[in-house]
N, C-alpha and C positions, 0 to 999 in steps of 0.2 A: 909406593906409587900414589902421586896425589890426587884430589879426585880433579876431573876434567873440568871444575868451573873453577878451582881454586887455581890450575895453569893458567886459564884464562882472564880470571881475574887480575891475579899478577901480571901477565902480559898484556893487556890491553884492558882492561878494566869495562869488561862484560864477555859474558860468551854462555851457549847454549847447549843442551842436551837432548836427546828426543828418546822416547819411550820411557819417561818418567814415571807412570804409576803402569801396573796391568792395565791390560782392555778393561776387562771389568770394572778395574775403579776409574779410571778415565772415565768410563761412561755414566758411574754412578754421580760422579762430581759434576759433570752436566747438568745431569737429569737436576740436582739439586742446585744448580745456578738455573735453570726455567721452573722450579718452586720458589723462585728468591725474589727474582726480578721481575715481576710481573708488572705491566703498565697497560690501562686497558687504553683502546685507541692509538692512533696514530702519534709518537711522540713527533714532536717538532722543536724548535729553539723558543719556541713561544710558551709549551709548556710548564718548564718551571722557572727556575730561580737561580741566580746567580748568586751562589755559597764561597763566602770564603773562611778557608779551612782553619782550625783551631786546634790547641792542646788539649786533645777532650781527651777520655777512656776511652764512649765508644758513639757509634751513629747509628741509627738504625733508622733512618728514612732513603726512598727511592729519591735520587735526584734528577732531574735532567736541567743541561747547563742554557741559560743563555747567552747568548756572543758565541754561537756553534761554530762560527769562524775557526776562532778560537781552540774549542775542544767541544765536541761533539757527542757522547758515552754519554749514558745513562748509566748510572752506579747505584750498588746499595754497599753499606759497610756493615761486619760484621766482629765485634769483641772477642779477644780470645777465648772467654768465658763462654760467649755463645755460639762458640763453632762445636758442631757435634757429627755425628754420620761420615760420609764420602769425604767430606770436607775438614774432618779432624785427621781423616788419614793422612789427606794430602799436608796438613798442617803438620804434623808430626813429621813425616819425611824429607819434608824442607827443613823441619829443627834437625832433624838430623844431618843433611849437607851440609849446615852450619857448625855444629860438633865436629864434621870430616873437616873442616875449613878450618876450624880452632886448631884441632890435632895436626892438620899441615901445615902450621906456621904459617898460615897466611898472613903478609907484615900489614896490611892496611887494619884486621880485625885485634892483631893484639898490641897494635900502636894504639887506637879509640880505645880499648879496653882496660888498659892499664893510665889512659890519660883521665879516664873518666870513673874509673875505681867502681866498674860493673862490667856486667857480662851483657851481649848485643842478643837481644831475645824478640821472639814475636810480637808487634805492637797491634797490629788489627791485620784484617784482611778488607779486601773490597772487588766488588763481583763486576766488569764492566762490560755494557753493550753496547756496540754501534750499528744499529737497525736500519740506517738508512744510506743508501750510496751517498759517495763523498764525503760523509766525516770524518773529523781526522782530529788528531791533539797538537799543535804545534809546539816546536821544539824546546824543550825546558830540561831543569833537572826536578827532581822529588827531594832535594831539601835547601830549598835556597835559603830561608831563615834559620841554618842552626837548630830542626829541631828535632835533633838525636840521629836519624834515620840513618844508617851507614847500606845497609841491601836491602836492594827493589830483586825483586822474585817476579815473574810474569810465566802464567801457566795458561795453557791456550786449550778452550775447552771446546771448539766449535768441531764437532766430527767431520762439517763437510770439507774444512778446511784440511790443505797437502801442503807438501814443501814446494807444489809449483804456482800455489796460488797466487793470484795478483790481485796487490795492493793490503793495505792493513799491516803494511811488512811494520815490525817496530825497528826505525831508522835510526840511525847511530850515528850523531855528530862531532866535528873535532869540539868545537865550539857551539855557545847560542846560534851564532851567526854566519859560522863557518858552514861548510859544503859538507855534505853523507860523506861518510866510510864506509856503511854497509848497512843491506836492509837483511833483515832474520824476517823470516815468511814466519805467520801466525798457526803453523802448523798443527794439526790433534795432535793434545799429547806431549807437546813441547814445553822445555822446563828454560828462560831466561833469567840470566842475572849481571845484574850490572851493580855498580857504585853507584848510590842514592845521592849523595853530595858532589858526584864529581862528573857524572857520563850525562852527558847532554845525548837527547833522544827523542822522539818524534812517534807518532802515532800514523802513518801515511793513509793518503785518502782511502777509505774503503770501497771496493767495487764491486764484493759478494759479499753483502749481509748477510745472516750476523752475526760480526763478531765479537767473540765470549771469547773473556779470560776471568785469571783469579789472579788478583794482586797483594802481594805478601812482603810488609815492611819490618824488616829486622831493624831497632833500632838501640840506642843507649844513652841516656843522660845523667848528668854529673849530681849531686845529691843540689846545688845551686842549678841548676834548670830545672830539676823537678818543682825549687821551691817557686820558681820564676812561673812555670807554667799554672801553678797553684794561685799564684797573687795574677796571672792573668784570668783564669776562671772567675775571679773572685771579682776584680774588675768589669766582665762581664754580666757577672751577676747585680751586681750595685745599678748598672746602668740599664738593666734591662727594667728594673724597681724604679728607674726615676720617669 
């Protein structure tokens, strides 16, 4: 029997589970995303800074975005090296529905795996908040440049939040531009997964702050990406010197 995200994946390319870790650890995974993300005062879109993203290792700053239009969260990211606690559990147990996905011949992971002569492993984690009504991420995928990602993992830490909540659903589209197929409520407790390169998805307005997830990128790149990501670091280094 396979597990329920690897049917799901092969049939529509995302799909969800609830009651993913114990209460107990659910709760501990919390408590240690409001030790993480701490921002003092009110965030707004005025706040910080509008980052865009790189082939790095790892990140270890609070960001909040400008153009909230846009995308709204507050995020911190966290290295695989630096996950430890509630939050190595939960790390570990998502490698392991990736093992259950390996062993079920799921065709999308060992089509990449055998194109790219490696195995698809944890690349980081990232903690996200939306503190304030109405923000939202508009609809995208997580790896429009080719870079590695093949599974988005989304893990919904807000205990206040149920499966009837409204708004914060993560929305599911055919397309950039196409019309929803379906909203997955940001339920406690609940474990999504989708295709990083392919499921177009959305963040929908939020209308009971706040809400908390854990975002977890399985990804894999060819021994020529690796070196490509390397001469882009390197690139950035040179020019931060001039």
């Amino acid at each position: 029997m396979p597990h329920p995200l690897t049917a799901a994946l092969e049939e529509r390319g995302y799909g969800f589970i609830d009651g993913f870790l114990s209460e107990e650890e659910a709760m501990a995974v919390f408590k240690e995303t409001e030790d993480m993300v701490m921002v003092d005062g009110e965030v707004s879109g005025e706040a910080g800074y509008w980052v865009t993203e790189r082939k790095v290792e790892r990140r270890g700053d609070v960001v909040a975005w400008k153009g909230v239009e846009r995308r709204g969260d507050v995020v911190a990211w966290k290295g695989v090296e630096e996950v430890g606690g509630a939050m190595k559990v939960l790390t570990e147990k998502l490698q392991g529905v990736v093992n259950t996905m390996r062993t079920d011949g799921l065709r999308r992971l060992e089509e990449v795996e055998t194109a790219k002569g490696g195995k698809v492993e944890l690349e980081r984690i990232m903690i996200a908040k939306y503190l304030e009504p109405g923000r939202r991420f508009v609809p995208h995928i997580d790896n429009p440049n080719n870079n590695g990602r093949l599974l988005t993992f989304t893990y919904y830490v807000s205990p206040s939040m149920t499966p009837d909540t409204q708004g914060g659903a993560l929305r599911i589209h055919k397309s950039i531009t196409g019309p929803p197929i379906e909203d997955i409520a940001p339920a406690f407790n609940r474990l999504a997964c989708l295709y990083s390169d392919s499921t177009v998805h959305e963040v929908a307005p939020v209308e009971n702050p706040p809400r908390v997830t854990v975002v977890a990128w399985f990804s894999v790149q060819s021994q020529e990406e690796k070196k490509e990501a390397m001469r882009e670091i390197f690139r950035l280094l040179m020019k931060g010197r001039k």
